[in-house]
MOPAC internal coordinates of N, CA, C and O (Angstrom, degrees):
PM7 1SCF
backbone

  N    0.0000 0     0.00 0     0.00 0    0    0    0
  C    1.4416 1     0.00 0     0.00 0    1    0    0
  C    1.5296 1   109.51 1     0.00 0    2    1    0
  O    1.2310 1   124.83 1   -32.47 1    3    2    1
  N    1.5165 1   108.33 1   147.53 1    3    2    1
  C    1.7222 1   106.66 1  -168.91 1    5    3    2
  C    1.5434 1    94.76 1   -93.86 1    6    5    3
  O    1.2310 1   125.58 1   -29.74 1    7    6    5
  N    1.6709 1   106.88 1   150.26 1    7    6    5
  C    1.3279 1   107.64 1  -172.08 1    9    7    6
  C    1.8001 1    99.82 1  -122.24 1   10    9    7
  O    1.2310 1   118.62 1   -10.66 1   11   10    9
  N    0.8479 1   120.24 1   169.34 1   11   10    9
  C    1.4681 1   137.94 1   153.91 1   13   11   10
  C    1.0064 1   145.53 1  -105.80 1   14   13   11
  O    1.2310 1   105.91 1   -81.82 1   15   14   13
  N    1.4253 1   143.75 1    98.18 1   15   14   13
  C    1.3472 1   119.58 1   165.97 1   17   15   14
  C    1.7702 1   130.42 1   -63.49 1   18   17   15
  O    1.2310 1   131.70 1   -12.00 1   19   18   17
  N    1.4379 1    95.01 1   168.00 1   19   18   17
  C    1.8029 1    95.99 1   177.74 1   21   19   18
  C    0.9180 1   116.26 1   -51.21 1   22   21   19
  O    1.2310 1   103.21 1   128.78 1   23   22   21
  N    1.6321 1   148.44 1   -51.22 1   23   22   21
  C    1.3949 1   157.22 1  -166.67 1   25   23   22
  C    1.5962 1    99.76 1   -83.04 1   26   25   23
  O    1.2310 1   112.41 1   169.61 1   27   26   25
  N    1.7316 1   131.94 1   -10.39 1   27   26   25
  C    1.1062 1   104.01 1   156.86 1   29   27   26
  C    1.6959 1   124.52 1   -96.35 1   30   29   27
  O    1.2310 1   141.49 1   152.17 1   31   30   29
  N    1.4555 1    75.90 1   -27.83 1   31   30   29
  C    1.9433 1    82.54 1  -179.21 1   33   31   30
  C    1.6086 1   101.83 1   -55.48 1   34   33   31
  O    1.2310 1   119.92 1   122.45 1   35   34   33
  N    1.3677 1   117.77 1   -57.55 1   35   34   33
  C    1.7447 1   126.02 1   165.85 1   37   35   34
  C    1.8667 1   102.92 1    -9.05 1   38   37   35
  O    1.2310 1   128.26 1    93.28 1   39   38   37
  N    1.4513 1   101.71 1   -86.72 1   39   38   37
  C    1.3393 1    83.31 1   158.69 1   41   39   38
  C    1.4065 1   163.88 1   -32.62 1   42   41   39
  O    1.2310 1   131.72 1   100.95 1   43   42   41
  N    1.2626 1    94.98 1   -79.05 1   43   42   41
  C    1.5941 1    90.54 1   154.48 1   45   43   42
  C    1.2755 1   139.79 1   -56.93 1   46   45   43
  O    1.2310 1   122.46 1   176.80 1   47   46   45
  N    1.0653 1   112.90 1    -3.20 1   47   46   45
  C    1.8940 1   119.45 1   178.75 1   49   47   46
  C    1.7008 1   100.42 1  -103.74 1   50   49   47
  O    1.2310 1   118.87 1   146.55 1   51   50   49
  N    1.0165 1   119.76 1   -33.45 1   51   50   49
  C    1.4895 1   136.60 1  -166.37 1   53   51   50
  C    1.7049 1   103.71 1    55.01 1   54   53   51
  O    1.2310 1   130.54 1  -105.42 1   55   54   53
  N    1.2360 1    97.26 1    74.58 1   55   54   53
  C    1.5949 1   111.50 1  -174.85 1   57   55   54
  C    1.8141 1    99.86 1  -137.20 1   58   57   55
  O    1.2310 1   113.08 1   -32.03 1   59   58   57
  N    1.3035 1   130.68 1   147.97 1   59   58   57
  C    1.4884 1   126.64 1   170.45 1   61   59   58
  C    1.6399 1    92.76 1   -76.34 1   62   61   59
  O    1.2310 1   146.89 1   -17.03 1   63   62   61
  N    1.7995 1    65.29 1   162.97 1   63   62   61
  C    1.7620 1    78.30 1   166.85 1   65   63   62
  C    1.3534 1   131.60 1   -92.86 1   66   65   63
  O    1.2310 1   123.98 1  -178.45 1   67   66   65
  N    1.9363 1   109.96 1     1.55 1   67   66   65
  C    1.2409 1   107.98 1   168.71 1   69   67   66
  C    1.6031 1   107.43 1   -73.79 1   70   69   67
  O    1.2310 1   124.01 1   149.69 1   71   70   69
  N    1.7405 1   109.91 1   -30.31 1   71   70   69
  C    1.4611 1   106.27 1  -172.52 1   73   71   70
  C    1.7103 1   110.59 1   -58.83 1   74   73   71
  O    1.2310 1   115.36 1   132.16 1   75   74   73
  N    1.4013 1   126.42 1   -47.84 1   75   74   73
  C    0.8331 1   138.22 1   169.12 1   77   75   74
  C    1.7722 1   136.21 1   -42.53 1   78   77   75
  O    1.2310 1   132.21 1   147.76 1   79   78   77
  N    1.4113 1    94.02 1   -32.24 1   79   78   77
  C    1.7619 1   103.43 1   163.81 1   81   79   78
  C    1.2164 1    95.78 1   -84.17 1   82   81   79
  O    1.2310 1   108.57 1   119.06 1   83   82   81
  N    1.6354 1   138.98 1   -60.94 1   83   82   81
  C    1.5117 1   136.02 1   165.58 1   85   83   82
  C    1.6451 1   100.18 1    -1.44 1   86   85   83
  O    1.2310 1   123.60 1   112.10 1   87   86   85
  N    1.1491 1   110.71 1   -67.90 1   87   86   85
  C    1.8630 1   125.22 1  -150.76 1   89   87   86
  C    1.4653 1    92.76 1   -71.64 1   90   89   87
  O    1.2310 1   118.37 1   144.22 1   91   90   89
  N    0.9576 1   120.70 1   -35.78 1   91   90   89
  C    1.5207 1   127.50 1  -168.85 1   93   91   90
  C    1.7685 1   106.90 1   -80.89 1   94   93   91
  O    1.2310 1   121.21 1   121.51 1   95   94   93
  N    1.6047 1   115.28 1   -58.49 1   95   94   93
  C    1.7107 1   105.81 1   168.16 1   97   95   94
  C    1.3992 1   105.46 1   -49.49 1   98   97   95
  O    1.2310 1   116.77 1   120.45 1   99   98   97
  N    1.4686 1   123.75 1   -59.55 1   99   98   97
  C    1.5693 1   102.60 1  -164.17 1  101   99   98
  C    1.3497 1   129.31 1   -72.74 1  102  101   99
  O    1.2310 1   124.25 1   167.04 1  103  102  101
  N    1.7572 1   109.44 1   -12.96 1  103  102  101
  C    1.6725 1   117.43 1   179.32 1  105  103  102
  C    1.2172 1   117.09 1    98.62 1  106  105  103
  O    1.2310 1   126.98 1  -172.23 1  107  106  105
  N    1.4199 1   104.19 1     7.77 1  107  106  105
  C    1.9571 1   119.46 1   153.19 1  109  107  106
  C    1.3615 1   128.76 1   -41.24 1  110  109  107
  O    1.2310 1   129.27 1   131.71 1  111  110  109
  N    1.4178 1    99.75 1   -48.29 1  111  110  109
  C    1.5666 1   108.64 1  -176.71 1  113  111  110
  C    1.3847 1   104.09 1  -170.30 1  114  113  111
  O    1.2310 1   118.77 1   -72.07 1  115  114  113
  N    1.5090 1   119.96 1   107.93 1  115  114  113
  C    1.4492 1   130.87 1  -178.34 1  117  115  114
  C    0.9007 1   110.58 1  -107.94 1  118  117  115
  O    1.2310 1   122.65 1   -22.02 1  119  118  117
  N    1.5628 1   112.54 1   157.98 1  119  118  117
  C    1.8316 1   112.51 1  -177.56 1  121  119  118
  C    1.3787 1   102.82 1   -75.73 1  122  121  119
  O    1.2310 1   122.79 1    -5.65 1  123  122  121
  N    1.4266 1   112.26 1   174.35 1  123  122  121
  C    1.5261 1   133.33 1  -178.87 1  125  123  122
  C    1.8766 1    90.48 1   -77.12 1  126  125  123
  O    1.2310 1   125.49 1   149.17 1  127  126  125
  N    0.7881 1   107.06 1   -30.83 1  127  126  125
  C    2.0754 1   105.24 1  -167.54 1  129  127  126
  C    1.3633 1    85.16 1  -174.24 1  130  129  127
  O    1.2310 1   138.28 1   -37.92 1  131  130  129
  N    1.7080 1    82.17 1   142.08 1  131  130  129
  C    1.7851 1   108.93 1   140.63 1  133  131  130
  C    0.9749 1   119.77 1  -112.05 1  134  133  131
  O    1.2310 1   125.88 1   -47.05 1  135  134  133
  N    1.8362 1   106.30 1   132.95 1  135  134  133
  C    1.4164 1   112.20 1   172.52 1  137  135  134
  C    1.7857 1   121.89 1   -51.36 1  138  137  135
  O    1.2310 1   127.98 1    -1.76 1  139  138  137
  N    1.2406 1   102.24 1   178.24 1  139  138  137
  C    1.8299 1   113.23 1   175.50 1  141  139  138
  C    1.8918 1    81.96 1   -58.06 1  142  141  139
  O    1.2310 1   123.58 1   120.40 1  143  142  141
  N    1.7010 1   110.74 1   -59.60 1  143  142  141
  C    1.3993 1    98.00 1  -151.28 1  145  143  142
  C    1.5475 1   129.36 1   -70.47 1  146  145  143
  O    1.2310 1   140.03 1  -167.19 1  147  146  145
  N    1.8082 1    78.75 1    12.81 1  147  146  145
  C    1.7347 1   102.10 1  -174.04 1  149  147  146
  C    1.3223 1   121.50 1    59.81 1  150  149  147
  O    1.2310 1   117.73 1  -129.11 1  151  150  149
  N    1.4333 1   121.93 1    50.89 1  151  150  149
  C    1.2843 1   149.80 1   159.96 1  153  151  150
  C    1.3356 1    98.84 1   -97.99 1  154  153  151
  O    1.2310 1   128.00 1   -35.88 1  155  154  153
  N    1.4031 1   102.20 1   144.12 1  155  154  153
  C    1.5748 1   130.93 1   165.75 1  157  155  154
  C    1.0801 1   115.47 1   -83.32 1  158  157  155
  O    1.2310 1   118.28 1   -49.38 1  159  158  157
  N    1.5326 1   120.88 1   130.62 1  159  158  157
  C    1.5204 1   124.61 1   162.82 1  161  159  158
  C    1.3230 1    86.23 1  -130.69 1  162  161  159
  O    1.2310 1   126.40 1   -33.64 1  163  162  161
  N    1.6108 1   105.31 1   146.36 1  163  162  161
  C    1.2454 1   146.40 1   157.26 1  165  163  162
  C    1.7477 1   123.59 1   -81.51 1  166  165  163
  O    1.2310 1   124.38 1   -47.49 1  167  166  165
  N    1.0915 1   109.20 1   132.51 1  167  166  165
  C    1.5007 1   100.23 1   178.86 1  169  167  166
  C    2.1014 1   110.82 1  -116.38 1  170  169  167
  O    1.2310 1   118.90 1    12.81 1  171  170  169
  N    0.8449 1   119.70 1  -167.19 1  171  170  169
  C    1.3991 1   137.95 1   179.73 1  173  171  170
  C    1.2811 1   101.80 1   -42.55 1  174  173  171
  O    1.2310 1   107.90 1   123.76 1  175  174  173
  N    1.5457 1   140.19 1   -56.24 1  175  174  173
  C    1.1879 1   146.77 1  -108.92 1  177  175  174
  C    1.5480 1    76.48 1  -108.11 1  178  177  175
  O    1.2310 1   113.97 1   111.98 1  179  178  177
  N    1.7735 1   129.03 1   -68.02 1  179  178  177
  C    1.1703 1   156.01 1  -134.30 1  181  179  178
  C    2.2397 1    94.40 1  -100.28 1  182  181  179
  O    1.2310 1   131.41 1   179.16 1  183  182  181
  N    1.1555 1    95.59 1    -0.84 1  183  182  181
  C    1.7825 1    86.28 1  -172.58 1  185  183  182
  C    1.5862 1    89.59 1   -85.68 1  186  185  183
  O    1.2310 1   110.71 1   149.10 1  187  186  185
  N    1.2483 1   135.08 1   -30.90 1  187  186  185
  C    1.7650 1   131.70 1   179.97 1  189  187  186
  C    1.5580 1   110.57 1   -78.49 1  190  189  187
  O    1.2310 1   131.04 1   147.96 1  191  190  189
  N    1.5895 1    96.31 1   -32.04 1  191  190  189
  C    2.0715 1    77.06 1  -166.85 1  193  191  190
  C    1.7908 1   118.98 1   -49.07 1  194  193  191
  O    1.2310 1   128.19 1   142.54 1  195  194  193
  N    1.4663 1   101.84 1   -37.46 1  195  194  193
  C    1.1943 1   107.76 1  -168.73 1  197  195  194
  C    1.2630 1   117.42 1   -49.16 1  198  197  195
  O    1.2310 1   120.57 1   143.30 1  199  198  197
  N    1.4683 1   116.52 1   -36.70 1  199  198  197
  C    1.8720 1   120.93 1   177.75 1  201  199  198
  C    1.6418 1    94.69 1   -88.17 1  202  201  199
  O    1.2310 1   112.79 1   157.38 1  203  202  201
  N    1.1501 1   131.22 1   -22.62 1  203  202  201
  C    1.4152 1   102.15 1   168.92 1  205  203  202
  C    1.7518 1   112.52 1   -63.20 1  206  205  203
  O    1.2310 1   120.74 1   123.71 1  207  206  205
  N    1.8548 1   116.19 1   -56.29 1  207  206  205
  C    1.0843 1   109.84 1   161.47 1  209  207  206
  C    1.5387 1   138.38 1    -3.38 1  210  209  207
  O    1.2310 1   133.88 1   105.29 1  211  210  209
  N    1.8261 1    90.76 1   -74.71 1  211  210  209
  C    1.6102 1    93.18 1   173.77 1  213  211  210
  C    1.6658 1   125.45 1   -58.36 1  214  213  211
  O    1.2310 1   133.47 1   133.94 1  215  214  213
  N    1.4521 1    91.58 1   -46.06 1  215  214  213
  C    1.7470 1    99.91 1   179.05 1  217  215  214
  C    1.8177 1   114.61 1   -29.86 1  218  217  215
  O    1.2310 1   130.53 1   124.52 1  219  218  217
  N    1.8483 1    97.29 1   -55.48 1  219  218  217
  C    1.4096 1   109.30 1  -157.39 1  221  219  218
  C    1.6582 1    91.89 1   -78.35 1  222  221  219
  O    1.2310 1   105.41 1   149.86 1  223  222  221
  N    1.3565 1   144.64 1   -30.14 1  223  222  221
  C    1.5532 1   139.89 1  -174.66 1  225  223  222
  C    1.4153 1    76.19 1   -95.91 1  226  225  223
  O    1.2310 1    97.30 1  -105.99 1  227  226  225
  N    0.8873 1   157.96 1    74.01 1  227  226  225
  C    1.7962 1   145.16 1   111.64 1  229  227  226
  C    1.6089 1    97.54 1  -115.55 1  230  229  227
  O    1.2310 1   119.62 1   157.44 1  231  230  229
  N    1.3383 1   118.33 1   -22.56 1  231  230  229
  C    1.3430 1   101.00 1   177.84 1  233  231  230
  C    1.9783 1   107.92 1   -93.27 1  234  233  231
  O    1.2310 1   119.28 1  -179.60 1  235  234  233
  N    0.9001 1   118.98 1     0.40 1  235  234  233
  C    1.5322 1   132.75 1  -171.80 1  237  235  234
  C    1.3911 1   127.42 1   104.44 1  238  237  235
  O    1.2310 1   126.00 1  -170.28 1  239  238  237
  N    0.9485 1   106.08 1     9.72 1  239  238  237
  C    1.8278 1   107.27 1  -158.10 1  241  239  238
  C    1.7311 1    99.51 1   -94.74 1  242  241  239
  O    1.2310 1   108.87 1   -63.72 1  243  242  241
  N    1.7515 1   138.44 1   116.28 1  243  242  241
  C    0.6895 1   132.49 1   162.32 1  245  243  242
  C    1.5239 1   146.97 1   -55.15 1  246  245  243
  O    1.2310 1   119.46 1   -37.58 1  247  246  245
  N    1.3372 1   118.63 1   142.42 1  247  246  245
  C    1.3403 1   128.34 1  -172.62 1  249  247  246
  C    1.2454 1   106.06 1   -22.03 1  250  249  247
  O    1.2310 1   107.82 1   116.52 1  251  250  249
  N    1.8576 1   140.34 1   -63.48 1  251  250  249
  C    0.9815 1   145.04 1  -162.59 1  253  251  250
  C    2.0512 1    96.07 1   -61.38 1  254  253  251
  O    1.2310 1   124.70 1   143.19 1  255  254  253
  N    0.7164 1   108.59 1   -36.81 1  255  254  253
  C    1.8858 1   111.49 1  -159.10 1  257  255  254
  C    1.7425 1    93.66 1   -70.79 1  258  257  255
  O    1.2310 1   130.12 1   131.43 1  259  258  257
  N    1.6879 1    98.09 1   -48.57 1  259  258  257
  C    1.6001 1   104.05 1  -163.42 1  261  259  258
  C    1.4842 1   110.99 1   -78.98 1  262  261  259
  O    1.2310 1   121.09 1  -167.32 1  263  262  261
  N    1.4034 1   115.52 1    12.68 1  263  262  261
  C    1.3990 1   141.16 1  -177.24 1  265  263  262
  C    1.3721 1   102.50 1   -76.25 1  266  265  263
  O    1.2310 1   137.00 1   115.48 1  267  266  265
  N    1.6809 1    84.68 1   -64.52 1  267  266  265
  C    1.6378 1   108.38 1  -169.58 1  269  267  266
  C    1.3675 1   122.07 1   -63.26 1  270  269  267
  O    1.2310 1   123.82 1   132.89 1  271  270  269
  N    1.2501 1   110.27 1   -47.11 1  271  270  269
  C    1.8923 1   130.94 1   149.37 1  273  271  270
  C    1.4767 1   103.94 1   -15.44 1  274  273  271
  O    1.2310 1   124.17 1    89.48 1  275  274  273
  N    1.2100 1   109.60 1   -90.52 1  275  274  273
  C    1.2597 1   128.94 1  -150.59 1  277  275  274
  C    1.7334 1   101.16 1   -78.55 1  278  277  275
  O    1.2310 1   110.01 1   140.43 1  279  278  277
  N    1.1998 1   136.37 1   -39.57 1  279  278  277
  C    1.1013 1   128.00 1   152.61 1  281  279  278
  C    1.8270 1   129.06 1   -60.06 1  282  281  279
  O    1.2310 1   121.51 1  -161.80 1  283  282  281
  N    1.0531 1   114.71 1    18.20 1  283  282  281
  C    1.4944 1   125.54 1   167.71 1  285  283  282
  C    2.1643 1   115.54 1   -70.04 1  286  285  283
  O    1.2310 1   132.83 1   -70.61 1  287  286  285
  N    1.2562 1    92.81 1   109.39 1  287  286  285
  C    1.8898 1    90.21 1  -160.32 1  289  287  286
  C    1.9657 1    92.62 1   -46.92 1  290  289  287
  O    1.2310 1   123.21 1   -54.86 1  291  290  289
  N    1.4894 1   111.46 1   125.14 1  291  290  289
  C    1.3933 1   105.10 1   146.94 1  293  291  290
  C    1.5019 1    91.45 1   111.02 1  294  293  291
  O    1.2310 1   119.42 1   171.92 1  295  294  293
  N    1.4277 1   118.71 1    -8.08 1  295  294  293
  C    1.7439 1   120.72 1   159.11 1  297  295  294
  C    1.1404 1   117.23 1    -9.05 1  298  297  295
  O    1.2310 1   125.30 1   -67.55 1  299  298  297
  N    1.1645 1   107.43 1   112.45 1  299  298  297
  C    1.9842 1    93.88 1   174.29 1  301  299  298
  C    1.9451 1    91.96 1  -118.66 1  302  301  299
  O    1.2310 1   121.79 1   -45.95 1  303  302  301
  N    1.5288 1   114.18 1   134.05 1  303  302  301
  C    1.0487 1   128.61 1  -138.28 1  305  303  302
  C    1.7894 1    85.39 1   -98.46 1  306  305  303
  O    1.2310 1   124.05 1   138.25 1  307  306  305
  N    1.4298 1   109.84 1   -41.75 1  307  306  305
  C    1.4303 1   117.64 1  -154.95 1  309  307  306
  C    2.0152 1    92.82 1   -78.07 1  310  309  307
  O    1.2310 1   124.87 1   138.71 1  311  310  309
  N    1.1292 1   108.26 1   -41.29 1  311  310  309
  C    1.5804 1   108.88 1   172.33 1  313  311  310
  C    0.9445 1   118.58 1   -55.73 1  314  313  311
  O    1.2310 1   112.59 1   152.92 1  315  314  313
  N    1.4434 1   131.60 1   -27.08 1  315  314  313
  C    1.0117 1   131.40 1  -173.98 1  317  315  314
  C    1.5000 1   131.56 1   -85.31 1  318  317  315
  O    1.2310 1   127.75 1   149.44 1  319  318  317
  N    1.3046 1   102.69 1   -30.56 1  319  318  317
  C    1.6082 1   150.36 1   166.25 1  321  319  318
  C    1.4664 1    87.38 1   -57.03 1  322  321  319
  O    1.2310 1   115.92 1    98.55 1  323  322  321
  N    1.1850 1   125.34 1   -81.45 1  323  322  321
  C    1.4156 1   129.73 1   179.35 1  325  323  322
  C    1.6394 1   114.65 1   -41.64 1  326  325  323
  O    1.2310 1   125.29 1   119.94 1  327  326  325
  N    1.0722 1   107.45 1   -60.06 1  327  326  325
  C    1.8632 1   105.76 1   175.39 1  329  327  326
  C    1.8424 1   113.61 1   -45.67 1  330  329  327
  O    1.2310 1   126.89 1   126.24 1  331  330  329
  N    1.3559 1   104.36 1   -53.76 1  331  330  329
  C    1.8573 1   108.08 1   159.66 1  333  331  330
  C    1.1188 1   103.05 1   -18.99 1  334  333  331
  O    1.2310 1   126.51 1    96.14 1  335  334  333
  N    1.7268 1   105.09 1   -83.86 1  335  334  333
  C    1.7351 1   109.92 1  -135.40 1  337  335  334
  C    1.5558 1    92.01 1   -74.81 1  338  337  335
  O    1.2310 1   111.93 1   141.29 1  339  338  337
  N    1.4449 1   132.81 1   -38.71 1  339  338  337
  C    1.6148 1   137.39 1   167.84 1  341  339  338
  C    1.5371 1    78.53 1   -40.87 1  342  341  339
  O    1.2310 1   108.46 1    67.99 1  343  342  341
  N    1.2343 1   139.19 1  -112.01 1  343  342  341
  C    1.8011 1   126.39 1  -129.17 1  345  343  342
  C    1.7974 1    97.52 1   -56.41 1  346  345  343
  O    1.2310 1   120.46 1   129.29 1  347  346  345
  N    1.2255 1   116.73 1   -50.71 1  347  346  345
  C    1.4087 1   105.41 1   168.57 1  349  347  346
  C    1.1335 1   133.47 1   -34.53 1  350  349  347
  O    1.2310 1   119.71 1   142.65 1  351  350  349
  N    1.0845 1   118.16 1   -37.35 1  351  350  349
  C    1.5146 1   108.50 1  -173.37 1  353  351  350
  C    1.3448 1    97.98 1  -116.95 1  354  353  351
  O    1.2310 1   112.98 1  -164.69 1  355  354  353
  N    1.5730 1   130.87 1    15.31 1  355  354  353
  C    1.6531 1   107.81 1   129.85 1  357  355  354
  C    0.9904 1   126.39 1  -101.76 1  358  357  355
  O    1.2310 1   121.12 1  -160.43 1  359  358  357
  N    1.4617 1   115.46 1    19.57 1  359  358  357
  C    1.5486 1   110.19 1   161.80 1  361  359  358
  C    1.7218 1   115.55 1   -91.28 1  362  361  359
  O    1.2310 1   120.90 1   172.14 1  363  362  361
  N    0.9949 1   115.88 1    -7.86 1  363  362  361
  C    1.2009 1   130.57 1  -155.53 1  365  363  362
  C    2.1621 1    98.15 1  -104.81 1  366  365  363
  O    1.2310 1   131.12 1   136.03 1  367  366  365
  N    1.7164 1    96.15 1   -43.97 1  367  366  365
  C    1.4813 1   117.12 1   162.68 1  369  367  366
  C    1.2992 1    83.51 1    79.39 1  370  369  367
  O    1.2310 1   118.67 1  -106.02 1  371  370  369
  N    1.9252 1   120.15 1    73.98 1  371  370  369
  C    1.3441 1   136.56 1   139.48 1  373  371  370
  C    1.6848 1    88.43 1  -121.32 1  374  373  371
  O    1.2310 1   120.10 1   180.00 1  375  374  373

């Protein structure tokens, strides 16, 4: 399984890395394992939450709510993605 570190996921999510320990004390978004040297790696599962994250705080909805969201057993991430851009783009009236 492919892993990540913090400074790459950082990247690719375009999130800091203080936001990212943030996600991690409150139970937003935890790594797959910590190493012995107590580094975070990320795995497969945890490389999307982060743009769901942003998605749901660009529309207003707080950390605690988008917790609850995304922790729903059986989440399907891509439906959800889809429900967005559906209310988006009739608010927008495409």
């Amino acid at each position: 399984m492919r892993e990540w570190t913090v400074s790459e996921l950082v990247r690719l999510a375009g999130i800091s890395v203080r936001a990212l320990h943030h996600y991690d004390e409150i139970g937003l978004l935890v790594p797959a394992r910590v190493g012995e040297n107590r580094y975070r790696h990320y795995g497969e599962e945890e490389l999307l939450r982060p743009q769901h994250i942003l998605l749901y705080r660009a529309r207003g909805l707080p950390l605690d709510k988008i917790g609850a969201i995304l922790d729903v057993p059986h989440f399907d991430g891509l439906t959800a993605l889809q429900g967005i851009r559906r209310e988006t783009g009739s608010m927008t009236g495409r």
